[in-house]
Backbone as JSON Lines, residues from 0, in Angstrom:
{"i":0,"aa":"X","n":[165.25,27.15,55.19],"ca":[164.13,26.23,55.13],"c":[163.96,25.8,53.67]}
{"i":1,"aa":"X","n":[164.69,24.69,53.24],"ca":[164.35,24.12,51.69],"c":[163.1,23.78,51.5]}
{"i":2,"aa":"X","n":[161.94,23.71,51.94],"ca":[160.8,23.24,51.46],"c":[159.25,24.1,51.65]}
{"i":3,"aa":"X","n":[158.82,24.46,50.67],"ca":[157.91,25.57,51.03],"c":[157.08,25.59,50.54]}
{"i":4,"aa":"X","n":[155.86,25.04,51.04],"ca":[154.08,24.99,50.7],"c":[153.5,25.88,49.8]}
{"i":5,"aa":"X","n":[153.32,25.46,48.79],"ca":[152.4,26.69,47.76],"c":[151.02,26.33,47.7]}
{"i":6,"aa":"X","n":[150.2,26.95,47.59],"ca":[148.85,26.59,47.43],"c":[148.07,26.72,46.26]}
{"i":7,"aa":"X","n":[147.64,26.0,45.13],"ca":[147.08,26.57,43.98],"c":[145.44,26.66,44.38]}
{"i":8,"aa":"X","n":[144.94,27.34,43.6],"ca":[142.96,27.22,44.17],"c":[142.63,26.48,42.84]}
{"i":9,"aa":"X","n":[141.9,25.66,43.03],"ca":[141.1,24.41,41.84],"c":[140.46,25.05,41.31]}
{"i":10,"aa":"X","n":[139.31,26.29,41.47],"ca":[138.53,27.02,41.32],"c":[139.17,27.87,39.97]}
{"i":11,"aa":"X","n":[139.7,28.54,40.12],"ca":[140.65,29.44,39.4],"c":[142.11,28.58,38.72]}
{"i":12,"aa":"X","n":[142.27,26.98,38.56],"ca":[143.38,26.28,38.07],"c":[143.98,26.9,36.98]}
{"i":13,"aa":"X","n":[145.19,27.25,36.96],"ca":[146.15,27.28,36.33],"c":[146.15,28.69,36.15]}
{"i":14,"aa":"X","n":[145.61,29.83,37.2],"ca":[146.09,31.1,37.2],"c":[147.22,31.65,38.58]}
{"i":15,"aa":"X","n":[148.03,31.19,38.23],"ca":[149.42,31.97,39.28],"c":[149.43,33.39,39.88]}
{"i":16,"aa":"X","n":[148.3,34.18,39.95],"ca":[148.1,35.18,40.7],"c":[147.31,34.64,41.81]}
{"i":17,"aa":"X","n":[146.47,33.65,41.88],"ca":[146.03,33.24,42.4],"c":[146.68,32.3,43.81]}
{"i":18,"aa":"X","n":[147.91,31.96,43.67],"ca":[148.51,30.98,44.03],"c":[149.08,31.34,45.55]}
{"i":19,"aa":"X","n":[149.26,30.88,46.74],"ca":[149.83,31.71,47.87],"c":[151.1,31.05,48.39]}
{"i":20,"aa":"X","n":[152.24,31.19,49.24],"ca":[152.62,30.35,49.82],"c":[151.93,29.79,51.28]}
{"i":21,"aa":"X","n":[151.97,29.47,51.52],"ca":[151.85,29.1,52.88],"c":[152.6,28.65,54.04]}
{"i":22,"aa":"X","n":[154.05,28.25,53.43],"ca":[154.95,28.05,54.29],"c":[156.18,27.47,54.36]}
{"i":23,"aa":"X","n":[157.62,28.14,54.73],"ca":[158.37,27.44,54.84],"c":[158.6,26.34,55.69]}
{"i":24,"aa":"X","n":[159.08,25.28,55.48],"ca":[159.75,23.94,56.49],"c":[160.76,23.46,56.43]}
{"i":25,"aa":"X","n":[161.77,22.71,57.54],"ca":[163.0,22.29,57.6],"c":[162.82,20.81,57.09]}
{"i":26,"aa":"X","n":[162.4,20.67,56.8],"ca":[162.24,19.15,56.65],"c":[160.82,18.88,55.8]}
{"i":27,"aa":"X","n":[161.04,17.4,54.87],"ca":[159.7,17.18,54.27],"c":[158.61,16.83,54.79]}
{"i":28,"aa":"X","n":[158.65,15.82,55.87],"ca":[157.45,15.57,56.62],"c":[156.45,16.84,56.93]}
{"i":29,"aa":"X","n":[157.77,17.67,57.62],"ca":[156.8,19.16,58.27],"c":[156.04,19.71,56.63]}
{"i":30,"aa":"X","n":[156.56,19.81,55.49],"ca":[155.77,20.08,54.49],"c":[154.4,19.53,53.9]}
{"i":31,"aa":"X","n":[154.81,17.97,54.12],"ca":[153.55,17.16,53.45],"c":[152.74,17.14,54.84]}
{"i":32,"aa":"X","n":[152.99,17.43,55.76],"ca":[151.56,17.3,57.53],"c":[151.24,18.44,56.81]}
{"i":33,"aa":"X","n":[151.45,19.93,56.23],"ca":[150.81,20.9,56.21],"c":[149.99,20.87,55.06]}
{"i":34,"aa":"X","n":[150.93,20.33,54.4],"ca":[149.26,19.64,52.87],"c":[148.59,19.17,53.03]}
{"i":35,"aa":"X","n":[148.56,18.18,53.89],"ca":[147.55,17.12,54.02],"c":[146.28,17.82,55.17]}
{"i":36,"aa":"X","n":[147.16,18.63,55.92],"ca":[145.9,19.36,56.86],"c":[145.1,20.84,56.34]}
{"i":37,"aa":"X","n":[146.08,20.76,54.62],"ca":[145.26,22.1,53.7],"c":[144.21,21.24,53.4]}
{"i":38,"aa":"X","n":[144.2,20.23,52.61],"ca":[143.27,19.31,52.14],"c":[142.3,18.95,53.32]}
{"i":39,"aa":"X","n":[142.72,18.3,54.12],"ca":[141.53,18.09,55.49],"c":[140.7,19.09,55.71]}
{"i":40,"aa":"X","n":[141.14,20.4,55.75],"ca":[140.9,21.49,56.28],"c":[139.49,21.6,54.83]}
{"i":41,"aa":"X","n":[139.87,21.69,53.64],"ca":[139.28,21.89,53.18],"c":[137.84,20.87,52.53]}
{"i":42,"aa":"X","n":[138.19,19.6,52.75],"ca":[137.41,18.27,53.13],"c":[136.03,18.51,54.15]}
{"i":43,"aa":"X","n":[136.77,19.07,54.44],"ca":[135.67,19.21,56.48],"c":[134.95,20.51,56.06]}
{"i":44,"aa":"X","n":[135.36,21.62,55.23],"ca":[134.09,22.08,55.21],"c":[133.18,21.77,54.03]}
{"i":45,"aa":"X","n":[133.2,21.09,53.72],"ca":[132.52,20.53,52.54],"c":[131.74,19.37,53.26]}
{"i":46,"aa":"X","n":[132.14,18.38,54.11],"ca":[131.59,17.77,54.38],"c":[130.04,17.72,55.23]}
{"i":47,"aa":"X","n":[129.28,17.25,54.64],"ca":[127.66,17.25,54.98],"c":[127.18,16.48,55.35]}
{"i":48,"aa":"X","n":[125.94,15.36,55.95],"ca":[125.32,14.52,56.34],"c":[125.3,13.75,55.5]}
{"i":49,"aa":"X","n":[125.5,12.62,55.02],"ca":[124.77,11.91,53.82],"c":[125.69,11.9,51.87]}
{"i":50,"aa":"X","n":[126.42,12.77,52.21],"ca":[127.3,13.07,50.82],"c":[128.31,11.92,50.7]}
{"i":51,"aa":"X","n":[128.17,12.01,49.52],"ca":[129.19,10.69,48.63],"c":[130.87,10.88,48.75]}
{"i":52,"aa":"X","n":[131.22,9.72,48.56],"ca":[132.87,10.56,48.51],"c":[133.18,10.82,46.62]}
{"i":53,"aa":"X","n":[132.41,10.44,46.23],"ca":[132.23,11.34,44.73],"c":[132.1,12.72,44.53]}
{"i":54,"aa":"X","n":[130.7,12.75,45.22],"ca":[130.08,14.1,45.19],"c":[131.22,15.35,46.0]}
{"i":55,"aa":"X","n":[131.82,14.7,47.53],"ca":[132.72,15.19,47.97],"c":[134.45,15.6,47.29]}
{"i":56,"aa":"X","n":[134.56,14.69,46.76],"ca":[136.17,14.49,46.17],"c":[135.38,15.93,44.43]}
{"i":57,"aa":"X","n":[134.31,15.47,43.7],"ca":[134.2,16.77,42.84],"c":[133.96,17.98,43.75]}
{"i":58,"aa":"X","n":[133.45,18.09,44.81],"ca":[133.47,19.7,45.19],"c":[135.14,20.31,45.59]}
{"i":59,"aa":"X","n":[136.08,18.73,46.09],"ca":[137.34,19.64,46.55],"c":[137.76,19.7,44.72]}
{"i":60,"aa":"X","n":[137.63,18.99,44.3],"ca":[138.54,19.43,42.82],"c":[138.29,20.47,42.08]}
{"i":61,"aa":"X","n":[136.57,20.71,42.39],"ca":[135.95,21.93,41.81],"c":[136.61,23.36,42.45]}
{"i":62,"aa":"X","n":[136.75,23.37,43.43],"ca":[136.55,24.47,44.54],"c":[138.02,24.48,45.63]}
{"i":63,"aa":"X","n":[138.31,23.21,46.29],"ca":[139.54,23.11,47.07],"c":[141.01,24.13,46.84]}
{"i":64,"aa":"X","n":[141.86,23.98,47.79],"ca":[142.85,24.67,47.92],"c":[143.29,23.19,47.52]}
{"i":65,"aa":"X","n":[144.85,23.48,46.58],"ca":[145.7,22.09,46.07],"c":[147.25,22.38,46.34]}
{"i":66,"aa":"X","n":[147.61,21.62,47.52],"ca":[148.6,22.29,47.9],"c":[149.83,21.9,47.41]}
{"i":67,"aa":"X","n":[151.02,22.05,47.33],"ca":[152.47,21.18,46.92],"c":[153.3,22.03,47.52]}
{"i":68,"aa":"X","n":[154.14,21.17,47.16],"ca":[155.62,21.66,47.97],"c":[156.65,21.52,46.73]}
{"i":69,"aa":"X","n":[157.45,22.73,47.13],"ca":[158.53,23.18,46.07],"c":[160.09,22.85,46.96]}
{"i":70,"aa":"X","n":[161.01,22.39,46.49],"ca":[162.1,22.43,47.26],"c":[163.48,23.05,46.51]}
{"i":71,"aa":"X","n":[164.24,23.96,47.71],"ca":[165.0,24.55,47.46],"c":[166.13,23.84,47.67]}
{"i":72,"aa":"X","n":[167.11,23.51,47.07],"ca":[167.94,23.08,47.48],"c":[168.3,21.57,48.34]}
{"i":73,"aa":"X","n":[167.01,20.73,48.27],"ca":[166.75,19.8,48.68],"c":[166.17,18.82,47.47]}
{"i":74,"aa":"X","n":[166.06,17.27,48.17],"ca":[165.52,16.44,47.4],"c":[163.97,16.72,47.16]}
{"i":75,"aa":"X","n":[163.67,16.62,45.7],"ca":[162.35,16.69,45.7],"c":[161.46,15.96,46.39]}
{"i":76,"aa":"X","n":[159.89,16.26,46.16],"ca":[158.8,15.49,47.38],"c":[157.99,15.65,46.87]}
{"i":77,"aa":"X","n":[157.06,14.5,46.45],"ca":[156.1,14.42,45.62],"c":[154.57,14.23,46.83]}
{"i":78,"aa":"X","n":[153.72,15.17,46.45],"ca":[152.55,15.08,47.1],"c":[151.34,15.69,45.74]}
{"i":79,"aa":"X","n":[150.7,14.37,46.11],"ca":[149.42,15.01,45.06],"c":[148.48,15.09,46.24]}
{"i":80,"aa":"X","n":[147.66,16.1,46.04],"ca":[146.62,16.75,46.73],"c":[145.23,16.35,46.58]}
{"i":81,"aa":"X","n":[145.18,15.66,45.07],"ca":[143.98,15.16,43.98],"c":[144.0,13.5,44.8]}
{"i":82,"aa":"X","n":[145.1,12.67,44.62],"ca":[145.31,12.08,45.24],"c":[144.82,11.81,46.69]}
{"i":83,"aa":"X","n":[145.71,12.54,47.64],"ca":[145.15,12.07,48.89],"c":[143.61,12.81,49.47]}
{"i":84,"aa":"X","n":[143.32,13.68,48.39],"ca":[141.78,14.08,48.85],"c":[141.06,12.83,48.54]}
{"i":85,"aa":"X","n":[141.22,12.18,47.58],"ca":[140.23,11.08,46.74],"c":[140.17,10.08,47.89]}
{"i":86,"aa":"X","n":[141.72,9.41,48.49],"ca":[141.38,8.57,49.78],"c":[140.96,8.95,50.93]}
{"i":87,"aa":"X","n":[141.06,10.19,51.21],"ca":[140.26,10.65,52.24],"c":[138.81,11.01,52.24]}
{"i":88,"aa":"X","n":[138.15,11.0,51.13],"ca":[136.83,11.05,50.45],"c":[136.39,9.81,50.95]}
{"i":89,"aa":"X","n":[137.39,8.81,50.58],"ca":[136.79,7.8,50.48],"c":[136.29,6.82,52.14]}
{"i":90,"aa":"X","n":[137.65,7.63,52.87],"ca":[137.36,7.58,54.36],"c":[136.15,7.72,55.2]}
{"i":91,"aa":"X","n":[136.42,9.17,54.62],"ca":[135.04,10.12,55.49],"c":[133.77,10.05,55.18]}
{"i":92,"aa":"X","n":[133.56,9.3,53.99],"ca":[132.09,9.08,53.28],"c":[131.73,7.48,53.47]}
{"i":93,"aa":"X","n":[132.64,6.84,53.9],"ca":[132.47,5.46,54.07],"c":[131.73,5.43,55.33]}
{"i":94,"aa":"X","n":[130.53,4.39,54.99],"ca":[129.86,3.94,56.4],"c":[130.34,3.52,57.38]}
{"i":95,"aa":"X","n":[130.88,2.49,57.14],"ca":[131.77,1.63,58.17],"c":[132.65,2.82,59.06]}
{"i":96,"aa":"X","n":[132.78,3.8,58.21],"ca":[133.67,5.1,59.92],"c":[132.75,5.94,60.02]}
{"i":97,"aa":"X","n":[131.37,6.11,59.78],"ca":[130.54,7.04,60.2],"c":[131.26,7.9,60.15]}
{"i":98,"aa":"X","n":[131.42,8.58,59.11],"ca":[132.39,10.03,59.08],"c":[133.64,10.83,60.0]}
{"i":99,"aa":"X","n":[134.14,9.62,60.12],"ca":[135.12,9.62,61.17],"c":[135.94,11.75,60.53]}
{"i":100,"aa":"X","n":[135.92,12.24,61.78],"ca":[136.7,13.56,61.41],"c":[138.16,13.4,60.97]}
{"i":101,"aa":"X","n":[138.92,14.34,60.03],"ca":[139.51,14.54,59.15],"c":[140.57,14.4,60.8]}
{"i":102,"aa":"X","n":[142.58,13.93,60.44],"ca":[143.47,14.03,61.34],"c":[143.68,15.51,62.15]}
């Protein structure tokens, strides 16, 4: 399995004891669906009645799990976590989707 989910915590940034894997995958897609549903995952409990996608996007940067993918022997795969939390902030806090739930 060349591709394998690490998780850093925002909370604790830039301490590597801290850090977990979470998973090997055969393929990149299967890597970046599991980032993107660390980030969701962690989106949704943050999410409240009435909160900004400001106020939301600083609590995942403050606090969130930031996930990436490392590859072995494969082509690299770029996923920012900072990134797709910020457009999904921007999703879930937007009126127009009434807080439509995370994929």
């Amino acid at each position: 399995m060349p591709y394998i989910v690490k998780v850093d915590d925002n909370y604790h940034h830039g301490d590597e004891s801290e850090r977990y894997t979470h998973g090997r995958f055969a393929d990149a897609e299967g890597a970046l669906a599991a980032c993107r549903m660390i980030v969701d995952r962690c989106l949704a409990e943050e999410l409240k009645p009435g909160i900004s996608a400001a106020e939301l996007y600083s609590q995942y940067t403050s606090f969130g799990d930031d996930p990436f993918v490392v590859c072995v022997d494969a082509a690299q795969v770029r996923f920012s976590a900072w990134d797709y939390a910020k457009l999904r902030c921007d999703e879930l806090c937007s009126p127009a989707t009434d807080q439509i739930p995370p994929p």
